[in-house]
C-alpha positions in Angstrom: 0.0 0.0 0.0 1.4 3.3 -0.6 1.4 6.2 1.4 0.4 9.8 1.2 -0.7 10.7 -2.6 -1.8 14.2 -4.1 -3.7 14.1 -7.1 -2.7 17.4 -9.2 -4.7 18.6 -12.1 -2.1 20.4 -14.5 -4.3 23.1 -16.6 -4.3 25.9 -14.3 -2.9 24.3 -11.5 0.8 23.5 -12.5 0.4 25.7 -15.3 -1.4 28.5 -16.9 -4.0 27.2 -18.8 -5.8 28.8 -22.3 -9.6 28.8 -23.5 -7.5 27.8 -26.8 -5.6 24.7 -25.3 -2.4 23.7 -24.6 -1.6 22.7 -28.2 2.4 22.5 -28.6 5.4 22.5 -25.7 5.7 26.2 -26.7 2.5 27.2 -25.0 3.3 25.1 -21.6 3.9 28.3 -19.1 4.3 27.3 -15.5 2.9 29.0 -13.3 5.5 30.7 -10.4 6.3 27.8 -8.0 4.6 25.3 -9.0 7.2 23.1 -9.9 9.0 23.8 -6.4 5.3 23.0 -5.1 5.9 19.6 -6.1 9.1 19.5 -5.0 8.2 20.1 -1.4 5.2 17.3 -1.6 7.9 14.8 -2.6 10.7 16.0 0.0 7.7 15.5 2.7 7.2 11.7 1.2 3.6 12.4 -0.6 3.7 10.9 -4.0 2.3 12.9 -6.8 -0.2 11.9 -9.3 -1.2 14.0 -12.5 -4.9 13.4 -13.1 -6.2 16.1 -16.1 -8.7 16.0 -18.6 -7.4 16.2 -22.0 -10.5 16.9 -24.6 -7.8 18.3 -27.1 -6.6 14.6 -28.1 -10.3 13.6 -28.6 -11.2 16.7 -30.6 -7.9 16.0 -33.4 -6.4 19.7 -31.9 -3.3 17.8 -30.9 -1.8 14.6 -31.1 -0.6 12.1 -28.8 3.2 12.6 -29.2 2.8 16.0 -29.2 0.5 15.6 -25.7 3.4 13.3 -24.8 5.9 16.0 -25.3 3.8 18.6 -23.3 4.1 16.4 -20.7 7.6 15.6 -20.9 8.5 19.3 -21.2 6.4 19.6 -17.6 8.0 16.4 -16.4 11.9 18.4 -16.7 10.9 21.5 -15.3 9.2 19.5 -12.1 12.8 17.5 -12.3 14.9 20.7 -12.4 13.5 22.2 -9.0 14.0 18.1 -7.4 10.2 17.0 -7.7 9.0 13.7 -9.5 5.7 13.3 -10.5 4.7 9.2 -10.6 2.9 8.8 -12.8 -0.1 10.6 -15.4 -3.0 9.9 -16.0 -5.1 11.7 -18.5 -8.7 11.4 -20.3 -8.4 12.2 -24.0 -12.4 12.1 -24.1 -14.7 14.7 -25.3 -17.6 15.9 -22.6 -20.4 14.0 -25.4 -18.1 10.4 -25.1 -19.7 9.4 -22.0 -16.4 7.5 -20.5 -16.3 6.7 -16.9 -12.5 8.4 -16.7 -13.2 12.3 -17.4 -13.6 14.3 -14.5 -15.7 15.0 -12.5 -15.8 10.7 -12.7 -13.4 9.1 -10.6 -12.2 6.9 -13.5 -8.8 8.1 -13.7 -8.2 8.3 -9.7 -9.2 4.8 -9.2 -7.6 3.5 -12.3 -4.3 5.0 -10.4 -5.5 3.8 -7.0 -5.9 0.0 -8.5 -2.1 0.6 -10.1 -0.1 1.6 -7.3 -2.1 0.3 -4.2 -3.2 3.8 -2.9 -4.9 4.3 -0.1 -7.9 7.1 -0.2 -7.8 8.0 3.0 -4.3 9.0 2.9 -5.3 11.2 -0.4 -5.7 14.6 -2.0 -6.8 16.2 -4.9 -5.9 19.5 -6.2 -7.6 21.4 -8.8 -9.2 24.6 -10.1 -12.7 23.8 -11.2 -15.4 22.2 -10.0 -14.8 19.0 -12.0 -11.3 18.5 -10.2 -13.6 18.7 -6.3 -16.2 17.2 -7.4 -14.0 14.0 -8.9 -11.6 13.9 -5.8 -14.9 13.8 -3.6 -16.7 11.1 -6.3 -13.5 9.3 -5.9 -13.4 9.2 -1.9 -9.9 11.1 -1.8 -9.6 12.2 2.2 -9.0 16.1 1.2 -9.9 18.3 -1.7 -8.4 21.4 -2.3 -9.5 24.0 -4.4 -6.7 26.7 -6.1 -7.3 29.8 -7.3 -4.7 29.8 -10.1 -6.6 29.1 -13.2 -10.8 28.8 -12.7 -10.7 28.8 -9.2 -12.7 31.6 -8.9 -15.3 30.9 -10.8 -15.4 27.1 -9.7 -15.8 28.3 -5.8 -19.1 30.0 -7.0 -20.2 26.8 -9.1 -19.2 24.7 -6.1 -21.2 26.6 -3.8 -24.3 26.8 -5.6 -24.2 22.8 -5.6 -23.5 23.0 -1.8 -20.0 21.2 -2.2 -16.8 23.1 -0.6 -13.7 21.9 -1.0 -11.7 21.1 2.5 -9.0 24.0 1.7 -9.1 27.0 -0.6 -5.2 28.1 -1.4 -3.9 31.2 -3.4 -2.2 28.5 -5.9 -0.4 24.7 -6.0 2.7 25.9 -3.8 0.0 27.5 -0.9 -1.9 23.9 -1.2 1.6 21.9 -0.5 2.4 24.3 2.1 -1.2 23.7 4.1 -0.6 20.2 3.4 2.8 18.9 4.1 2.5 21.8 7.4 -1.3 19.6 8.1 -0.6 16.2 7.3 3.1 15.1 7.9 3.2 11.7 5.8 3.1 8.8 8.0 2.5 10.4 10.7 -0.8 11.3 11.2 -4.1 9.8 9.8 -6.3 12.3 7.7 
C-alpha cells in the first residue's frame, strides 16, 4: 500500500492554462512555483499523481506525441526544481463520449488507486474547477483542495451553488503543498 498521494490537475494548477488549449510544448507556461510546489510534496514523502482532462486529443487539436511532449517538457521542469511526479494519467475524451474516466468521474483516480495500491484516506486532490472537487470527492480522496490559479474563482461560485466546498481554498499549488505537508506530515498522522 502506498502512502500519502496528491492528485494534481495540470491546466491551471501546474500551469497557466488557455480557452485555446495547450496545443504545442511552446504554449506550456508554469505558473510561479509550482514546480518547487511539487518538490516540497515529494521531500515530505507524498507521491504525486497527474490526473487532467485532455479533450484536445479527442477533438484532433493535438496529437498524442505531441501531448506526450507537453508532458515531458512539464516532467523536466518538475525534475529541475527536485520534484517527480509518478505517474499521469489523463482522459483524452470529449464531454459527449460518456467514459467513466473524465472528470468529474473518478475513472482516472481509481484506475491510479488500482495501479499503485493507494490508499484514499491518505489522499488529496488538487484542482481549479469544479470538476477537479467534485471527482476527488466522487472518488473518496480524504481532502480536496480548491486553487485559485486558473478557474478557481469561478469554480468556488459553481461549487457553492451545488452545496460542495472543497476542504481547503489556497492562493495556488505551492500555498496547497504548504497547508498540506505543514497539516498532514506523511506517515505520521491519519487524515
Amino acid at each position: 500500500m502506498a502512502g500519502y498521494t496528491v492528485f494534481i490537475d495540470r491546466d491551471g494548477v501546474i500551469n497557466h492554462d488557455s480557452d485555446a488549449y495547450i496545443k504545442h510544448p511552446d504554449e506550456f507556461h508554469f505558473i510561479s512555483k509550482s514546480p518547487d510546489a511539487i518538490a516540497l510534496l515529494n521531500a515530505k514523502g507524498f507521491q504525486v499523481i497527474l490526473i487532467t482532462n485532455q479533450s484536445a486529443v479527442g477533438r484532433g487539436m493535438i496529437s498524442r506525441p505531441t501531448l506526450d511532449a507537453i508532458l515531458k517538457k512539464m516532467a523536466r521542469g518538475v525534475a529541475q526544481a527536485g520534484g517527480r511526479i509518478k505517474d499521469i494519467f489523463f482522459c483524452p475524451h470529449t464531454p459527449d463520449q460518456g467514459c467513466d474516466c473524465r472528470k468529474p468521474k473518478p475513472g482516472m483516480i481509481l484506475q491510479a488507486v488500482k495501479c499503485h495500491g493507494i490508499d484514499l484516506k491518505k489522499s488529496f486532490m488538487v484542482g481549479d474547477s469544479a470538476k477537479d472537487i467534485e471527482c476527488g470527492k466522487n472518488a473518496g480522496c480524504a481532502k480536496t483542495i480548491l486553487v485559485k490559479t486558473g478557474n478557481g474563482e469561478k469554480a468556488l461560485a459553481d461549487l457553492t451553488k451545488k452545496g460542495i466546498l472543497p476542504d481547503f481554498i489556497a492562493g495556488n499549488l505551492y500555498e496547497a503543498a504548504c497547508w498540506i505537508t505543514d497539516n498532514f506530515p506523511s506517515g505520521n498522522m491519519a487524515l
